[in-house]
Short mmCIF file of the C-alpha atoms (twelve columns), coordinates in Angstrom:
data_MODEL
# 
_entry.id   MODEL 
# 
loop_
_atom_site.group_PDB 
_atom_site.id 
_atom_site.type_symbol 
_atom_site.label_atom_id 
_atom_site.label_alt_id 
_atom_site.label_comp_id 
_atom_site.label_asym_id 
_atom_site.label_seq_id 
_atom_site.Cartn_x 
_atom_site.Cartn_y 
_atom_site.Cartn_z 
_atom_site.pdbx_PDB_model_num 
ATOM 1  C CA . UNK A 1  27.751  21.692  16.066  1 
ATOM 2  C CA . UNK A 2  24.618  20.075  14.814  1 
ATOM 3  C CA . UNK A 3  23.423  16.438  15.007  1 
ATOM 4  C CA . UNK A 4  21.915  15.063  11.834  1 
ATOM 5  C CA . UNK A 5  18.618  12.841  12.683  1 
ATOM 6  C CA . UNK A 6  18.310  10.158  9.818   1 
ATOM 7  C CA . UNK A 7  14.473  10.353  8.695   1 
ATOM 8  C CA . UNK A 8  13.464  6.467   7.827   1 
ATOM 9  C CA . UNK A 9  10.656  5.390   5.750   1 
ATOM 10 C CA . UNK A 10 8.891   1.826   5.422   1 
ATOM 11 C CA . UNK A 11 8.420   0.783   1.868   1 
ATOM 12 C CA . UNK A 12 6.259   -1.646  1.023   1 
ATOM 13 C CA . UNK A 13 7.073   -2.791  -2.279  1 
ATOM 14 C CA . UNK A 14 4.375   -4.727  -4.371  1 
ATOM 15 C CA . UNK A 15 4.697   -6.479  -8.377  1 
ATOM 16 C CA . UNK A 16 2.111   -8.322  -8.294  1 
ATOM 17 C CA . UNK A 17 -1.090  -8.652  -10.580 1 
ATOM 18 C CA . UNK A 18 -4.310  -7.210  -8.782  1 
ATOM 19 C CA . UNK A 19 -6.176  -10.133 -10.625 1 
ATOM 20 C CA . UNK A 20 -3.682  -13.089 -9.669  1 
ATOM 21 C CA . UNK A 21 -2.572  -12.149 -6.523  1 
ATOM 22 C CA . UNK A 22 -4.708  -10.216 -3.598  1 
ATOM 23 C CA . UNK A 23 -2.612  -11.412 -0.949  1 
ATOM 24 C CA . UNK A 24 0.557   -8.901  -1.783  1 
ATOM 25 C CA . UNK A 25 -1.883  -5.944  -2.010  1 
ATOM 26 C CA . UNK A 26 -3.609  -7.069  1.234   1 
ATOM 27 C CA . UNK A 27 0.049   -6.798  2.777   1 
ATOM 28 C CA . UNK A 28 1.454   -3.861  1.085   1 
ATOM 29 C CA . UNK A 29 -1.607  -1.609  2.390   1 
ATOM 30 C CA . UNK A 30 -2.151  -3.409  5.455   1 
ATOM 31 C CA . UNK A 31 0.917   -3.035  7.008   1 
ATOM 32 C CA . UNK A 32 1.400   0.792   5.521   1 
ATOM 33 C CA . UNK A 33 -1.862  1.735   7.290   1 
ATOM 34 C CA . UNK A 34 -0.470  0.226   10.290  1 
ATOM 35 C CA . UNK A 35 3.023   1.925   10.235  1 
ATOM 36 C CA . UNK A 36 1.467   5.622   9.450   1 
ATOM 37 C CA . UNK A 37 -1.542  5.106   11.586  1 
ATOM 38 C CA . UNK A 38 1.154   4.630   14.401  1 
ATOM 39 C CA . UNK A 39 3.055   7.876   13.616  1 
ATOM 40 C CA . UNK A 40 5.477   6.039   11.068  1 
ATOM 41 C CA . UNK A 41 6.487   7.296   7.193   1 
ATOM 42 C CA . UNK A 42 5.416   4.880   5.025   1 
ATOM 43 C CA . UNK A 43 5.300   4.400   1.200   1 
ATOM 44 C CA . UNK A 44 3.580   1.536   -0.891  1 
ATOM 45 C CA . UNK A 45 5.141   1.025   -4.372  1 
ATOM 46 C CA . UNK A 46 3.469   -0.363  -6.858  1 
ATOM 47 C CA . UNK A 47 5.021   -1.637  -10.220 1 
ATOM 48 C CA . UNK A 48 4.906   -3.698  -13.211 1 
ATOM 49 C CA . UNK A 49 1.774   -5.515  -13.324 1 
ATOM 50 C CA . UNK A 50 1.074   -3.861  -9.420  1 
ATOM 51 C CA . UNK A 51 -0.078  -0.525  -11.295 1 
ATOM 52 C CA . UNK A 52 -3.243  -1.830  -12.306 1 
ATOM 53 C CA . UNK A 53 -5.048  -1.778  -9.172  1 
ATOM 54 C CA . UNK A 54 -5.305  2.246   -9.000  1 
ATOM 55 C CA . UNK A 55 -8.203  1.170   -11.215 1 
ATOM 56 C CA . UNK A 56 -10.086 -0.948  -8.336  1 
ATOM 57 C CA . UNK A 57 -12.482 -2.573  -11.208 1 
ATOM 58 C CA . UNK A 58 -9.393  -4.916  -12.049 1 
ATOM 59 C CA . UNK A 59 -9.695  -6.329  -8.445  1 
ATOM 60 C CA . UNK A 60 -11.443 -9.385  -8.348  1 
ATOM 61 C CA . UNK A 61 -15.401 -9.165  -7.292  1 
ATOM 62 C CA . UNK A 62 -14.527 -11.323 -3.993  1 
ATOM 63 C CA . UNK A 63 -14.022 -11.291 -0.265  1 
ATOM 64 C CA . UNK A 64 -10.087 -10.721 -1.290  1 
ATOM 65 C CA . UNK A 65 -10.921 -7.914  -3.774  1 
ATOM 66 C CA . UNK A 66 -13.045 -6.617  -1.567  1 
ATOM 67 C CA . UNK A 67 -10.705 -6.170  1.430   1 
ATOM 68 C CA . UNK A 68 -8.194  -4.685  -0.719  1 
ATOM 69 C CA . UNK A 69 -10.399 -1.801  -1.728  1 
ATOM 70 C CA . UNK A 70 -11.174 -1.282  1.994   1 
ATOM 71 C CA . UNK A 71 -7.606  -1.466  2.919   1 
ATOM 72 C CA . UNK A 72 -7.450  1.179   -0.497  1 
ATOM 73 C CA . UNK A 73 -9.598  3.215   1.642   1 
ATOM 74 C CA . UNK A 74 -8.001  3.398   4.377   1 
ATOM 75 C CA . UNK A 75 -4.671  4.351   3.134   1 
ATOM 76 C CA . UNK A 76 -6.737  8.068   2.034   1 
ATOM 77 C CA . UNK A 77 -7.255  8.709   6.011   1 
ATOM 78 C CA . UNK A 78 -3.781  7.078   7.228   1 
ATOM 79 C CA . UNK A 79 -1.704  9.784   4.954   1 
ATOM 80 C CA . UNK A 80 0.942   7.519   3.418   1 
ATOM 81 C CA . UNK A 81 2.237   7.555   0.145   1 
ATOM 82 C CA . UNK A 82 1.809   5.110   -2.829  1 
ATOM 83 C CA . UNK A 83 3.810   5.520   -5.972  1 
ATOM 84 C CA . UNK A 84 3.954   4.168   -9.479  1 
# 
């Protein structure tokens, strides 16, 4: 007899505009790079309006926009997945 072992991932589900509303991405990415940084599958999914930031020039040129393309960053070296 084998035992089945149930595989779980976090999903992190973001709609929001990159222009309107930094906050979500902040979120989304932050707490992704936490999960897989701590051994953790993790996704980020991205739709509707949410899309637009794989082009980081929509992101607004603040302190906000900023942090989202470090979080961006991050996510390359934490190995989680973001879909569209």
């Amino acid at each position: 007899m084998t035992e089945s072992v149930d595989v779980k991932k976090l999903i992190f589900f973001c709609s929001a505009d990159p222009r309107e509303d930094t906050g979500a991405f902040f979120r989304a990415y932050h707490f992704a790079n936490v999960a897989a940084t701590s051994g953790l599958e993790a996704e980020v999914r991205l739709a509707g309006s949410a899309v637009d930031v794989t082009d980081l020039d929509t992101l607004p040129s603040t302190e906000a926009g900023d942090l989202i393309r470090q979080k961006i960053g991050e996510s390359f070296d934490a190995k989680f997945e973001v879909s569209l």
